[in-house]
C-alpha positions as CSV (number, residue, x, y, z in Angstrom):
1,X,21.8,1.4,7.3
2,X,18.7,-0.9,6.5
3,X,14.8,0.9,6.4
4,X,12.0,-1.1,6.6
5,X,9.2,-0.1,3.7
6,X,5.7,-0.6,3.9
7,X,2.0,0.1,2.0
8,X,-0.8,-0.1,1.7
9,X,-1.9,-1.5,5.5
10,X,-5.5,-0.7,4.9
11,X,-5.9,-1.2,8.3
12,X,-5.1,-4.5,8.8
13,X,-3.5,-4.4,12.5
14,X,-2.6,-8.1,13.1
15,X,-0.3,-7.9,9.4
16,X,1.0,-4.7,10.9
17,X,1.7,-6.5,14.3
18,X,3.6,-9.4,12.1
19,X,5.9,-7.1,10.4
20,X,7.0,-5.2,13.1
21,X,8.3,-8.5,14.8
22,X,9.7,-9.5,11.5
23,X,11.8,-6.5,10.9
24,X,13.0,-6.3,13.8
25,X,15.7,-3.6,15.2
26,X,15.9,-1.7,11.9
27,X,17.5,1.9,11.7
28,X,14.2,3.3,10.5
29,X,11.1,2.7,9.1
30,X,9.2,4.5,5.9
31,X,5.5,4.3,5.4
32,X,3.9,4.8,1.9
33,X,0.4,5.1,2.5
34,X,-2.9,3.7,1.9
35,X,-3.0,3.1,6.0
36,X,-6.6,2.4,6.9
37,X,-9.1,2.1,4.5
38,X,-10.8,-0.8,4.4
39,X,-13.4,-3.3,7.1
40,X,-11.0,-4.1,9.4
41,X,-9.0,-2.0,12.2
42,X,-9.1,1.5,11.6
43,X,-8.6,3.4,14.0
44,X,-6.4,1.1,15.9
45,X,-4.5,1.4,13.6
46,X,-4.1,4.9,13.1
47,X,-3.2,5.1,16.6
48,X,-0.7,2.8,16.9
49,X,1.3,4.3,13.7
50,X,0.6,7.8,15.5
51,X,2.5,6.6,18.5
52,X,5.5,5.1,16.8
53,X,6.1,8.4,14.2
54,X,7.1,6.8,11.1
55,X,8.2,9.1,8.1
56,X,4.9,8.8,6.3
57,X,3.1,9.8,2.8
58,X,0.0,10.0,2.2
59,X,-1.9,7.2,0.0
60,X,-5.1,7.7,-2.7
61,X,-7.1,6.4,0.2
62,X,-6.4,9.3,2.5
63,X,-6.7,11.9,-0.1
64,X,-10.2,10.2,-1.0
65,X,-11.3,9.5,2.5
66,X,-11.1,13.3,3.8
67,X,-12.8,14.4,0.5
68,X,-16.5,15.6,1.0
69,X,-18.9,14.9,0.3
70,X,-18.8,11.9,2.3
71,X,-22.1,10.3,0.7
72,X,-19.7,9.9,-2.3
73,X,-17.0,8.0,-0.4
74,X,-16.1,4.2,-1.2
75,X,-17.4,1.8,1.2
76,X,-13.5,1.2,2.3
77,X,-13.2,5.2,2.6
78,X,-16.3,5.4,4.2
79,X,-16.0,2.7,6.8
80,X,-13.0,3.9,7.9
81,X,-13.7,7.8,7.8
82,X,-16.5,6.7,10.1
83,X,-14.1,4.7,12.7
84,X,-11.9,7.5,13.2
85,X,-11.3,10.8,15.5
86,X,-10.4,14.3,15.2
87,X,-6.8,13.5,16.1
88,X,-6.4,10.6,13.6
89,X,-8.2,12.5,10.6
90,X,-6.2,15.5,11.7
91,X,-2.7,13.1,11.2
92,X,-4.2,11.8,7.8
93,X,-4.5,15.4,6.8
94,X,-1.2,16.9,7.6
95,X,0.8,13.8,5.6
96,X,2.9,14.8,2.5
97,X,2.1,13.1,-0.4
98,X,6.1,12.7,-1.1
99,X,9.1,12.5,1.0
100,X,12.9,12.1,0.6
101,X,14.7,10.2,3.3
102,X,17.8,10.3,1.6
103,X,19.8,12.7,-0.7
104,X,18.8,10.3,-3.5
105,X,15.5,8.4,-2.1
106,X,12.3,9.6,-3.3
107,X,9.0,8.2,-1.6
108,X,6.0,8.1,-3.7
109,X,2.1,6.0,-3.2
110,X,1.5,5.3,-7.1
111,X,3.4,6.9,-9.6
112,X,5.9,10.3,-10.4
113,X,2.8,11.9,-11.8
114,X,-0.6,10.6,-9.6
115,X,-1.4,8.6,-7.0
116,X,-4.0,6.5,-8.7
117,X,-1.0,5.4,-11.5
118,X,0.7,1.7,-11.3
119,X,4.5,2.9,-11.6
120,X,5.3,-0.9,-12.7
121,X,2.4,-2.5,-14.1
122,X,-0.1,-1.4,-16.9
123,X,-4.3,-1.9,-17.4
124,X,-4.5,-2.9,-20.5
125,X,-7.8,-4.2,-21.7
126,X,-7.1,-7.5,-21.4
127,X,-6.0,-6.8,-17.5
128,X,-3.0,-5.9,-15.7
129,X,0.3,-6.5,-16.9
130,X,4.2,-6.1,-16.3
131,X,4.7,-2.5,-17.8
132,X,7.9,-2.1,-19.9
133,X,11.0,0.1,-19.7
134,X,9.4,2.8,-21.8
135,X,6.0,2.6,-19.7
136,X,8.0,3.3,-16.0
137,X,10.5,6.1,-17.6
138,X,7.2,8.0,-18.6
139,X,5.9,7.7,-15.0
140,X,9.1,8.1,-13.0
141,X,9.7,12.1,-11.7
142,X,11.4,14.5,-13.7
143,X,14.9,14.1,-11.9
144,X,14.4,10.5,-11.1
145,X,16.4,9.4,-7.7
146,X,18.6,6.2,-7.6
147,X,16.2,4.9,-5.5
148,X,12.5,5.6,-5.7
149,X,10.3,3.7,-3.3
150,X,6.3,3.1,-4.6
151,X,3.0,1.3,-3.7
152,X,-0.7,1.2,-4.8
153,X,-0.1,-2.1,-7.1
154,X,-0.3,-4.1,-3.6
155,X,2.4,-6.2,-6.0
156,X,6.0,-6.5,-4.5
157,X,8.5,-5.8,-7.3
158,X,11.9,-4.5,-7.9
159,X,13.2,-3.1,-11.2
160,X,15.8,-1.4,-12.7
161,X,15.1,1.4,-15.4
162,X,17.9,3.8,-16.1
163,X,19.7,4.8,-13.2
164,X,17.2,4.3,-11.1
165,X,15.8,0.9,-9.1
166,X,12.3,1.1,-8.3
167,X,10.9,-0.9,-5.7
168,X,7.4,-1.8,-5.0
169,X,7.5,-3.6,-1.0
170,X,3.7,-5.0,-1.4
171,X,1.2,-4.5,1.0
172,X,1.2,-5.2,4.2
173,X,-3.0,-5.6,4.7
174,X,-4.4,-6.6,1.6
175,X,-2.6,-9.0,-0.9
176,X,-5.4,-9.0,-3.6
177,X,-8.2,-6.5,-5.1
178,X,-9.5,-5.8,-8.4
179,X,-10.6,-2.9,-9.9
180,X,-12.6,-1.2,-12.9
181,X,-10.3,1.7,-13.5
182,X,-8.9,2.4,-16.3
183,X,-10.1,-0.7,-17.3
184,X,-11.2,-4.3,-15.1
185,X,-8.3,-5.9,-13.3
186,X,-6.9,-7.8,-10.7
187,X,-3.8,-7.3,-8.6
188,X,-3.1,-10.9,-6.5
189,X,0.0,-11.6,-5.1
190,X,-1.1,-15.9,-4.6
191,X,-0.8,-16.1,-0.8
192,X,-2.2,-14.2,2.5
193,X,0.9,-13.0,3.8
194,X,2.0,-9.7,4.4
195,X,4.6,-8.1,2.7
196,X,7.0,-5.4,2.8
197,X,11.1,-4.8,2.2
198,X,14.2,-3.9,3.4
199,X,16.1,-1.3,1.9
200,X,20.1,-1.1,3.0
201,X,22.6,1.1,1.8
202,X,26.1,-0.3,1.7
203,X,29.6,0.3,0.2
204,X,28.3,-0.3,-3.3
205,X,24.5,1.7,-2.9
206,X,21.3,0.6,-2.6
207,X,20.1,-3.2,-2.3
208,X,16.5,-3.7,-1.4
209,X,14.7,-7.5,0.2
210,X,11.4,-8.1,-0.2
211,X,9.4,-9.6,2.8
212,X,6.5,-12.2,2.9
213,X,5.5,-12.7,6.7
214,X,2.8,-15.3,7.9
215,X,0.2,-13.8,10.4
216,X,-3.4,-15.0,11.8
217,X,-4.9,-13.7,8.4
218,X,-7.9,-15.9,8.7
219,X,-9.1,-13.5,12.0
220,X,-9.1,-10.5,9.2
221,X,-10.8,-12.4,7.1
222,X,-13.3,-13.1,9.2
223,X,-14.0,-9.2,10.5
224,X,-13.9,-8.5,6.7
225,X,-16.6,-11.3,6.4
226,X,-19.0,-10.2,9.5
227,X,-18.5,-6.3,8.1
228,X,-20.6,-7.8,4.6
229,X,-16.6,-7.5,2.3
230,X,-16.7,-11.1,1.3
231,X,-14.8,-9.4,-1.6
232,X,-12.0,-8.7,1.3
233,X,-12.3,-11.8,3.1
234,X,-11.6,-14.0,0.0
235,X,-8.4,-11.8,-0.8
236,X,-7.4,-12.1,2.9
237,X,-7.5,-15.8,2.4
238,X,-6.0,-16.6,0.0
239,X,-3.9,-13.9,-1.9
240,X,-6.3,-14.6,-4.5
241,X,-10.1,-12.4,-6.2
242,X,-13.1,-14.5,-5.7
243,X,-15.8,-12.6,-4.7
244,X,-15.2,-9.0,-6.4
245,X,-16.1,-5.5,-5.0
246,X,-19.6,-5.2,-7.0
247,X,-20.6,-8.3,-5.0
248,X,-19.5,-6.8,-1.6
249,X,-18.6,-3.4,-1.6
250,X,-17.5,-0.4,-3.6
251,X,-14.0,-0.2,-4.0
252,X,-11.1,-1.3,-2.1
């Protein structure tokens, strides 16, 4: 049995589009959250995740983007709360925050405890880092899975703590942000590509893949750019933070 994993979209459709052909005929597909918010396709992309049905979760982004009041909304919440219907704020609304596709999968967007927590990296206050063994146990669920599938980093990763092997599949939309909370960082995965994973369960349990794909990213960039998120547009390009979110934008 092999899943395809993805995060964090953020609306980017064309990404979205690239993955699909990349995974191919998999046995299912699971969805982590973070879906639209963001400059770029919205609602299109809502739609076309609405029509395929994928086992879903709910993201920060979707908790924050059907929060009133909606003066107080991000400029990524914001755009996108604006770009979308009844119907598609109706399917935001009704996602889970967790799911369990398997007997011992576990689904989560950031961490056991919030979706605003890195499960594998830290803020320190010197920037992001690599959290350690300790760091993830703390984070991890109560009865911890042996598998447990995470986002919100936008940083593919797989680890081992315990019993359990965490993996992170990257994000599909958006390979680079930073941020101010808990403390200033940046997340940059180097490249544009999108990513996302493979998870297979075989004779000796669960072996996960992670995915780069190459797509037009340089026609997100510029929609980012002509929607006033250079901030977006330089991430887009180049995997990489060069114009930050104060410049552009308020939050990712």
């Amino acid at each position: 049995m092999r899943w395809a994993v993805v995060s964090d979209i953020h609306g980017n459709l064309p990404a979205l589009e690239a993955v699909i052909a990349d995974a191919g005929a998999v046995d299912g597909w699971l969805n982590l959250g973070d879906i639209v918010s963001g400059p770029l396709w919205p609602l299109e992309t809502a739609r076309r995740l609405m029509a395929l049905g994928w086992p879903t979760i709910a993201g920060n982004h979707e908790r924050q983007l059907l929060t009133p009041p909606h003066d107080h909304l991000g400029a990524s919440d914001r755009f996108a709360h604006d770009a979308l219907g009844e119907a598609e704020l109706a399917w935001l609304a009704a996602l889970p925050p967790t799911m369990a596709p398997h007997a011992d999968v576990l689904a989560v967007h950031g961490s056991g405890r919030s979706d605003l927590e890195y499960l594998l990296h830290s803020v320190r206050a010197d920037g992001l880092h690599e959290a350690d063994e300790a760091e993830i146990a703390q984070r991890l669920p109560a009865a911890a899975p042996a598998g447990l599938l995470c986002g919100h980093s936008h940083l593919p990763r797989q680890r081992r703590v315990g019993t359990t092997t965490v993996l992170n599949p990257g994000s599909v939309g958006l390979p680079a942000f930073d941020h101010d909370q808990p403390a200033p960082h940046v997340a940059e995965t180097g490249t544009p590509q999108a990513r996302y994973a493979w998870l297979e369960l075989g004779p000796t349990g669960w072996t996960a893949t992670l995915r780069a794909v190459d797509y037009d990213h340089e026609s997100a960039a510029r929609r980012a750019e002509a929607r006033g998120r250079g901030d977006w547009a330089d991430a887009l390009r180049s995997g990489r933070v060069g114009r930050r979110e104060s410049e552009s934008g308020e939050g990712r």
